[in-house]
C-alpha positions as CSV (number, residue, x, y, z in Angstrom):
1,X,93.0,19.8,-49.9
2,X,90.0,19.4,-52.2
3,X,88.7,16.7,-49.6
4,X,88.9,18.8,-46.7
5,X,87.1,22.1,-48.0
6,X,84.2,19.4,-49.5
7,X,84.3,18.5,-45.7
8,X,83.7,21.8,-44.6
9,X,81.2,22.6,-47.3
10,X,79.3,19.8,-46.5
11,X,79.5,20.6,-42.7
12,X,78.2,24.0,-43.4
13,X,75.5,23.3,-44.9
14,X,74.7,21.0,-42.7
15,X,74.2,23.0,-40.0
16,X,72.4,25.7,-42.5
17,X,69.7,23.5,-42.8
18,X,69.3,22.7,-39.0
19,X,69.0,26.6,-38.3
20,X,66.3,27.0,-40.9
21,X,64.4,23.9,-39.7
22,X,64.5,25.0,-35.9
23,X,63.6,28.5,-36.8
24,X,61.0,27.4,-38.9
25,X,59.4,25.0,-36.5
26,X,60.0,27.5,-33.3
27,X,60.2,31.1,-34.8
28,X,58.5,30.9,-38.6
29,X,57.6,34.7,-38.5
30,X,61.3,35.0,-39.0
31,X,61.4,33.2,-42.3
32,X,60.8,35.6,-45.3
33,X,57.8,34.3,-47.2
34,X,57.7,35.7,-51.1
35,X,54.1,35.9,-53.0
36,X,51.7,34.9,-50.4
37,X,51.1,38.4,-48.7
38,X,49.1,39.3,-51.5
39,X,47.0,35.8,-52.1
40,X,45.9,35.9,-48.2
41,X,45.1,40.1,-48.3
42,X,42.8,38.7,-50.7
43,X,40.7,36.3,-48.9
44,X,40.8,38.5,-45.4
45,X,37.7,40.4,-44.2
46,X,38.3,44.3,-45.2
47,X,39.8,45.5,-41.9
48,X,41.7,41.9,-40.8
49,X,44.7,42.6,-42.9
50,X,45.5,46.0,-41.0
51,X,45.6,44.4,-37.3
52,X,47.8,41.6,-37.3
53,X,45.7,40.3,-34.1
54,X,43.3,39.1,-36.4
55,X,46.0,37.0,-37.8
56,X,48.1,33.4,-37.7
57,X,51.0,33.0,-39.6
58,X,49.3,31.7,-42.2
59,X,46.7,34.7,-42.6
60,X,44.0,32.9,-41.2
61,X,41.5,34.8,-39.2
62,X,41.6,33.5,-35.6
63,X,40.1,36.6,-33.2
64,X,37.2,39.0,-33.6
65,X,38.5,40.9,-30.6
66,X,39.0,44.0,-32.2
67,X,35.5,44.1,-33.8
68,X,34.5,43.1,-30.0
69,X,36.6,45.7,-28.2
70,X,35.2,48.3,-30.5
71,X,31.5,47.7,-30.1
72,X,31.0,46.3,-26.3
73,X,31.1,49.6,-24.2
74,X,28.6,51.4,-26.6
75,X,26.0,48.0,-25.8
76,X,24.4,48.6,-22.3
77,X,22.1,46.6,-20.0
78,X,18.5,47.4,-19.5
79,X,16.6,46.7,-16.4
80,X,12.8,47.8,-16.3
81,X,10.4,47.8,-13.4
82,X,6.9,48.6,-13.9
83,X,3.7,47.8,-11.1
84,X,1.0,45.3,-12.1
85,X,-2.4,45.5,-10.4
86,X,-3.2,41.7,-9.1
87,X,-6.9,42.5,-8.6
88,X,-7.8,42.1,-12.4
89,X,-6.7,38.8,-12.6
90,X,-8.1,37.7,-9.2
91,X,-11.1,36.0,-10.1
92,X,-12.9,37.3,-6.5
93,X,-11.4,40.9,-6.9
94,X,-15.5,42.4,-7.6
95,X,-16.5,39.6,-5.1
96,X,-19.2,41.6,-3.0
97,X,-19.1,38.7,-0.1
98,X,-14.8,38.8,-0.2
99,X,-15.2,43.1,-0.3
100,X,-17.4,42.7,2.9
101,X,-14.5,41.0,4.7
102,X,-11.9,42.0,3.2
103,X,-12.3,45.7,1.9
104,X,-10.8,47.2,-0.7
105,X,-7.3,45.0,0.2
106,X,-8.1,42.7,-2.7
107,X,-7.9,45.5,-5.1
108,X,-5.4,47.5,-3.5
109,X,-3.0,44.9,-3.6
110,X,0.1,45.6,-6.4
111,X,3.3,43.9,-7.5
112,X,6.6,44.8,-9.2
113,X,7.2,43.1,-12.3
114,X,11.3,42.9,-13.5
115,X,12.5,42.4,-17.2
116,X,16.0,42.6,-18.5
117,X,17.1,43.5,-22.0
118,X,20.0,45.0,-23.8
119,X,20.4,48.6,-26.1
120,X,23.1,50.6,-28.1
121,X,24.5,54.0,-27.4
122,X,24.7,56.2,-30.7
123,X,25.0,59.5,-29.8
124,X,27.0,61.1,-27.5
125,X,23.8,63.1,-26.1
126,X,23.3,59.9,-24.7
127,X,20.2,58.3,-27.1
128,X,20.0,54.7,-26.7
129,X,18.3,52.1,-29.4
130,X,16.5,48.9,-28.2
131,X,13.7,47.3,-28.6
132,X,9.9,48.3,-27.7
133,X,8.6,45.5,-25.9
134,X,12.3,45.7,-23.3
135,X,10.6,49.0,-22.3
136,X,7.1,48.8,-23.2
137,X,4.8,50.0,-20.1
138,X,7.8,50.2,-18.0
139,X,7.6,52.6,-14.9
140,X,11.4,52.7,-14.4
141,X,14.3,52.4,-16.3
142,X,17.8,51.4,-15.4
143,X,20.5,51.6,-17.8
144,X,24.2,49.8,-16.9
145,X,27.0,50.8,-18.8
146,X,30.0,48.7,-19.4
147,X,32.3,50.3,-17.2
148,X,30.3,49.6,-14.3
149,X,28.2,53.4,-14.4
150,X,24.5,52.7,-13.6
151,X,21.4,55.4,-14.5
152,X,18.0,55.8,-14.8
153,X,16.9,56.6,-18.1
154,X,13.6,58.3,-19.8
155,X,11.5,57.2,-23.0
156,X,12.5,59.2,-26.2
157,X,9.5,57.8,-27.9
158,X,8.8,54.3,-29.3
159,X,7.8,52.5,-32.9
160,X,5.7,49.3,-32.0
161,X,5.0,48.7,-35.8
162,X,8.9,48.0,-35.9
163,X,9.8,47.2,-32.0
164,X,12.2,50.0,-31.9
165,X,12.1,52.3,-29.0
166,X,14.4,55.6,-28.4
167,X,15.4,56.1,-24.9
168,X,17.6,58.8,-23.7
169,X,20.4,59.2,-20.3
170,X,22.5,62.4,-19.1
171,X,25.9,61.3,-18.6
172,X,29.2,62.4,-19.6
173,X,32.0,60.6,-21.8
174,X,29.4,58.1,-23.4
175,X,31.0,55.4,-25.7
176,X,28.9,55.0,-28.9
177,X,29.1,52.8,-31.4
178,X,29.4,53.3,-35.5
179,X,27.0,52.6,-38.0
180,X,27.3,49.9,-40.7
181,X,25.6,49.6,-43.8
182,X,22.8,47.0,-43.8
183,X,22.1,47.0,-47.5
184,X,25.8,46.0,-48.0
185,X,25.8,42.6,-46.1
186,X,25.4,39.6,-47.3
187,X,24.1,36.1,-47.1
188,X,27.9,34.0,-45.0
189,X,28.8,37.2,-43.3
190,X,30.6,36.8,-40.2
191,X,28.5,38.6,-37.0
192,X,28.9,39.0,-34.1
193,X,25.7,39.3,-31.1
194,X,26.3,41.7,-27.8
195,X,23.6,41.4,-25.4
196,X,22.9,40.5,-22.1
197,X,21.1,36.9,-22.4
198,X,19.7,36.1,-19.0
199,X,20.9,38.1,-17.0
200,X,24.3,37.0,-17.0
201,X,26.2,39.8,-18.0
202,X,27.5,41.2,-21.0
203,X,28.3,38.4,-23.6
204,X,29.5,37.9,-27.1
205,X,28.1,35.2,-29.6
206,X,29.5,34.4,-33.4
207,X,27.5,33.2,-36.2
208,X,26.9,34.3,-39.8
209,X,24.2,35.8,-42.0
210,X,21.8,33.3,-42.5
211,X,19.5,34.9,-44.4
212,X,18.2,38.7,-45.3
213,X,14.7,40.6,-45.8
214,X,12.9,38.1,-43.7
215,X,9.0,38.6,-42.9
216,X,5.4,37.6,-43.2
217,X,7.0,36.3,-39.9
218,X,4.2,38.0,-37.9
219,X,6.5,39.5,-35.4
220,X,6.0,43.0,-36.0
221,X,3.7,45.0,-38.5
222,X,6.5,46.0,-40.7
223,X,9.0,43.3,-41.3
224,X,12.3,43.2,-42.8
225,X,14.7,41.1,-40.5
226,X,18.4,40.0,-41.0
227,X,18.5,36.2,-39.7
228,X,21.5,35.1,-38.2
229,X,22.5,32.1,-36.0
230,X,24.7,34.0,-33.8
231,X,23.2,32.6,-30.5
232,X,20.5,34.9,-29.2
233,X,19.1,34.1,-25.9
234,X,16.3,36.1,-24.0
235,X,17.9,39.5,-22.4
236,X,19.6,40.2,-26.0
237,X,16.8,41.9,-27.0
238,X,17.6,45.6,-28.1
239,X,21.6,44.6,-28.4
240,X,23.7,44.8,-31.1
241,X,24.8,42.9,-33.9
242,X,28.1,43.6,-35.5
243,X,30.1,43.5,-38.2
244,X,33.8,42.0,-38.2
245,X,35.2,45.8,-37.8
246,X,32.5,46.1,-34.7
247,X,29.9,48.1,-36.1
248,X,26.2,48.5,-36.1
249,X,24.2,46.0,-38.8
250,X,21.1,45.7,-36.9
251,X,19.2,45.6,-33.6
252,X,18.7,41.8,-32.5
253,X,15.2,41.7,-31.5
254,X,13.4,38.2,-31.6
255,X,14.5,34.0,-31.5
256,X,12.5,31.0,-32.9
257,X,12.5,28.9,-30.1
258,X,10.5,25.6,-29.1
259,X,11.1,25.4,-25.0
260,X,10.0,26.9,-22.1
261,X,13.1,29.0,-21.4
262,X,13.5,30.6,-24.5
263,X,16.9,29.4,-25.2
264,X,18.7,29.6,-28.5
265,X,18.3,26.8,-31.3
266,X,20.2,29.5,-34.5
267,X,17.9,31.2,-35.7
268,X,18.0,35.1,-34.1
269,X,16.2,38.0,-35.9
270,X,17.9,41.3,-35.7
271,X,16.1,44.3,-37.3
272,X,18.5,46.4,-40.1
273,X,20.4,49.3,-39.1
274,X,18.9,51.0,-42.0
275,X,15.3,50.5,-40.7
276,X,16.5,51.3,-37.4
277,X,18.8,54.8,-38.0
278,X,15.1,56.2,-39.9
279,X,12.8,55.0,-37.0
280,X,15.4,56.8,-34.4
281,X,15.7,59.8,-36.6
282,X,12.0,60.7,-36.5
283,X,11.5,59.8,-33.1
284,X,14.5,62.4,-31.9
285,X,13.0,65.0,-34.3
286,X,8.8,64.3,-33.4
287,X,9.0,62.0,-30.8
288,X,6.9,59.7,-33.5
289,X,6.9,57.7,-36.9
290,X,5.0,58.9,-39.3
291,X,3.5,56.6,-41.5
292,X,0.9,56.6,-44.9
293,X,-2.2,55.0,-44.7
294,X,-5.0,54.3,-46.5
295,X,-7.2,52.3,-44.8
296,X,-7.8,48.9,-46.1
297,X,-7.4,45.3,-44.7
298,X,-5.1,43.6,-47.1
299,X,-5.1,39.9,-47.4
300,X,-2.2,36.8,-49.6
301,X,-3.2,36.2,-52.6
302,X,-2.6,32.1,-52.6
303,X,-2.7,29.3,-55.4
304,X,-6.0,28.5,-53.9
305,X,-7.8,31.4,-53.9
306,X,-6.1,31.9,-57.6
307,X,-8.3,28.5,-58.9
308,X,-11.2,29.3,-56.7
309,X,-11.8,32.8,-57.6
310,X,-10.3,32.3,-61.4
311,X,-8.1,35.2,-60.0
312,X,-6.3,37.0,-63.5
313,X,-3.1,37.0,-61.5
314,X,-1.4,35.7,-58.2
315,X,0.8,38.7,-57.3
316,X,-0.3,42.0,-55.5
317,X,-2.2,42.3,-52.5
318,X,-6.0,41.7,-52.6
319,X,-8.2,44.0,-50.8
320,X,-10.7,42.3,-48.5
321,X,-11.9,45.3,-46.4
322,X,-12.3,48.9,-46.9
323,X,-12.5,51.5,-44.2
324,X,-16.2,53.6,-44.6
325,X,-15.1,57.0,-45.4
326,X,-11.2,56.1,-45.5
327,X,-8.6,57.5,-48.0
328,X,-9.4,54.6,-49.9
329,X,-13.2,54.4,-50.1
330,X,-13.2,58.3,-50.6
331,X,-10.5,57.2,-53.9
332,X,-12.6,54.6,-55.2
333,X,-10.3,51.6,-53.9
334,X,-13.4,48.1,-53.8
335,X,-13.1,45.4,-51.6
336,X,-12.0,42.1,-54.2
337,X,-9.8,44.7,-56.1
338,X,-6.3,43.2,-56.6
339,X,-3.9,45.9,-55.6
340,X,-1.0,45.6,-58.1
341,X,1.0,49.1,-57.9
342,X,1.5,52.1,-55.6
343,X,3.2,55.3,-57.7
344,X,4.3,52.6,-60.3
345,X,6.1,50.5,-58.4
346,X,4.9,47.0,-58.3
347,X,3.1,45.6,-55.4
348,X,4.4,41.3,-55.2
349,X,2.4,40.9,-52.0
350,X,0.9,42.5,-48.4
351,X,4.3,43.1,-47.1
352,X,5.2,45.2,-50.0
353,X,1.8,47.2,-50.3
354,X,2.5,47.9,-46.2
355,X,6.0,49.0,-46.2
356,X,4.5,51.2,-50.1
357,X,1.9,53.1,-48.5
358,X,3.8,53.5,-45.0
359,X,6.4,55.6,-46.6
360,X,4.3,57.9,-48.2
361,X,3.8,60.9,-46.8
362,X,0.2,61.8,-45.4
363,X,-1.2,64.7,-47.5
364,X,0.3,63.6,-50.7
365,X,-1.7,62.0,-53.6
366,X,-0.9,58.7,-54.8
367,X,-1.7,56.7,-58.0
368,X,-2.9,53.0,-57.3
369,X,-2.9,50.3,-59.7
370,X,-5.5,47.7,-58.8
371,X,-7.1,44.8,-61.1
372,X,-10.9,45.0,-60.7
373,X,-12.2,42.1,-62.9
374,X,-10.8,41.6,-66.1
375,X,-10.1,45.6,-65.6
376,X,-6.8,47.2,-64.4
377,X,-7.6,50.9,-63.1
378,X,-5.7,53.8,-61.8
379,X,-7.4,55.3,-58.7
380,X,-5.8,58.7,-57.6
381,X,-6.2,58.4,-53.4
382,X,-4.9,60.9,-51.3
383,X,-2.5,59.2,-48.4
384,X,-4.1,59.4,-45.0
385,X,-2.0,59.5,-41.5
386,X,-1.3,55.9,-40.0
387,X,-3.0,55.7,-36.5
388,X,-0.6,54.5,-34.1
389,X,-1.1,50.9,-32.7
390,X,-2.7,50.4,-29.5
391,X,-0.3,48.9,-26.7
392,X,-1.3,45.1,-25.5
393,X,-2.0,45.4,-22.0
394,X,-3.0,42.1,-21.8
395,X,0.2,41.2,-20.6
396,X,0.2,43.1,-17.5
């Protein structure tokens, strides 16, 4: 009797076993898994534990497609058109002798110039971030959306200190996309590109924060890029780059590139959504920025000039030129002083004496710090209004 229920015992948990290793190879969600919920919560991004698409069984994160899903039909295509006189580059266009024969044809004649980019929807009034130079000059704009709508759009207004531009559609039911927080991310971030690179249609890349508060690039006047080697190609100027819960970090703007075509090699700039949300606000409100100024031509203080000069210091921003009759010449400001503070904060190089003076507000007084000699001085100058930049038109 003893030897038969041992039998059955033994049969029994026999075939326990075989259940638990075929529903463990086939069906392992079934399997009730104690103290590891918490470990892998831990190491998720802060959305990926609530969407169990983000998920394998072990907790690994396999998809971005939620973060995608959220942000891609606020991220539109851009198609400009503008019309480029050929006469001013055709070397025989004042030709006297070609105008006799020919007339006025030569300078009559005219062609339509194309360009491609991307932008964000972030309101539902229908404003749309990008970049400056997608729309720059441009005598048409076409905006595609997503879901296959297509309209022409009108210039808001336009920042080409930063390369952000604010243009503006009328249509109803307009996706938008949410805002990050810039200043939160970090250096290994996971991001995610949406642009349109050339011309191929709308298109998702992955990378990671490479890097943060990039400049002295010589990009754009005012510099403060997020570097990522997501793969941006030429059309995803003006798109978006995303967080892992699909919203707005910054607006990817420029590439480091070595060929011809422009193509990818990981390193993408994309300006901060911090930078970008100011820049929109006061062009809605003004139609402008607004920036301080005070007139002088700032130059990088380097270890040479430091031994050459028997400079007392190798920090701040030293002042080559001063505008006659500027804000600064009227406050006292030399050319050779050493520019070390604005209102107490300290000024490490040009970058930080730009971005200083450009957010103070024109009318106000300031205090400036400067080393004159073996002197350090505080020069009272009252903030002037930043002239906007002239457009290049040599690329017509």
């Amino acid at each position: 009797m003893l030897r038969k229920l041992w039998l059955i015992f033994a049969q029994a948990s026999t075939i326990a076993v075989a259940m638990v290793f075929v529903v463990g190879t086939l069906r392992p969600e079934w399997l009730p898994i104690h103290g590891t919920d918490k470990a892998h919560a831990a190491l998720l991004p802060r959305d990926a534990s609530r969407d169990a698409s983000y998920l394998a069984h072990d907790g690994a994160v396999v998809s971005y497609a939620d973060a995608a899903r959220r942000a891609m039909p606020a991220v539109v295509n851009i198609n400009t058109s503008k019309e480029i006189n050929l006469a001013k580059n055709n070397p025989f266009g004042n030709d006297p002798l070609f105008k006799r024969f020919f007339g006025d044809q030569i300078g009559s004649q005219k062609e339509q110039i194309a360009s491609l980019g991307s932008g964000v929807i972030v309101s539902p009034q229908g404003y749309i971030l990008t970049n400056n130079h997608v729309i720059e000059q441009a005598d048409d704009i076409e905006v595609a959306l997503s879901d296959g709508r297509k309209v022409n759009a009108k210039t808001v207004g336009a920042d080409p200190e930063t390369d952000l531009a604010v243009i503006k559609i009328n249509l109803d039911n307009l996706p938008t996309i949410s805002f990050g927080h810039s200043e939160e991310t970090q250096v290994g971030d996971v991001v995610l590109a949406i642009g349109n690179p050339f011309a191929v249609g709308q298109t998702v890349t992955m990378g990671i924060v490479s890097a943060l508060g990039r400049n002295h690039l010589g990009i754009n006047t005012f510099e403060n890029f997020i570097q990522t080697d997501a793969a941006i190609n030429p059309g995803n100027s003006g798109g978006a780059l995303v967080d892992t819960q699909g919203r707005l970090i910054g607006i990817n703007t420029a590439i480091y590139s070595n060929n011809a075509a422009g193509g990818s090699l990981g390193i993408g700039f994309a300006i901060p959504v911090s930078t970008a949300r100011q820049v929109m606000d006061e062009i809605v409100a003004t139609g402008q920025v607004v920036r301080g100024y005070i007139g002088v031509e700032p130059q990088e203080i380097t270890p040479e000039m430091v031994e050459a000069l028997h400079l007392p210091r190798s920090t701040g921003a030293m002042i080559a030129g001063v505008m006659r009759n500027g804000p600064a010449d009227r406050g006292g400001l030399k050319p050779g002083d050493i520019l070390v503070g604005v209102n107490q904060q300290p000024v490490k190089d040009t970058t930080t004496m730009l971005n200083d003076i450009a957010q103070l507000k024109p009318g106000d007084s300031a205090k400036l710090s400067v080393v004159r000699g073996t002197q350090q001085l505080t020069l009272d100058v009252k903030i002037g209004k930043r002239p906007p930049q002239k457009p290049d038109t040599d690329n017509n």
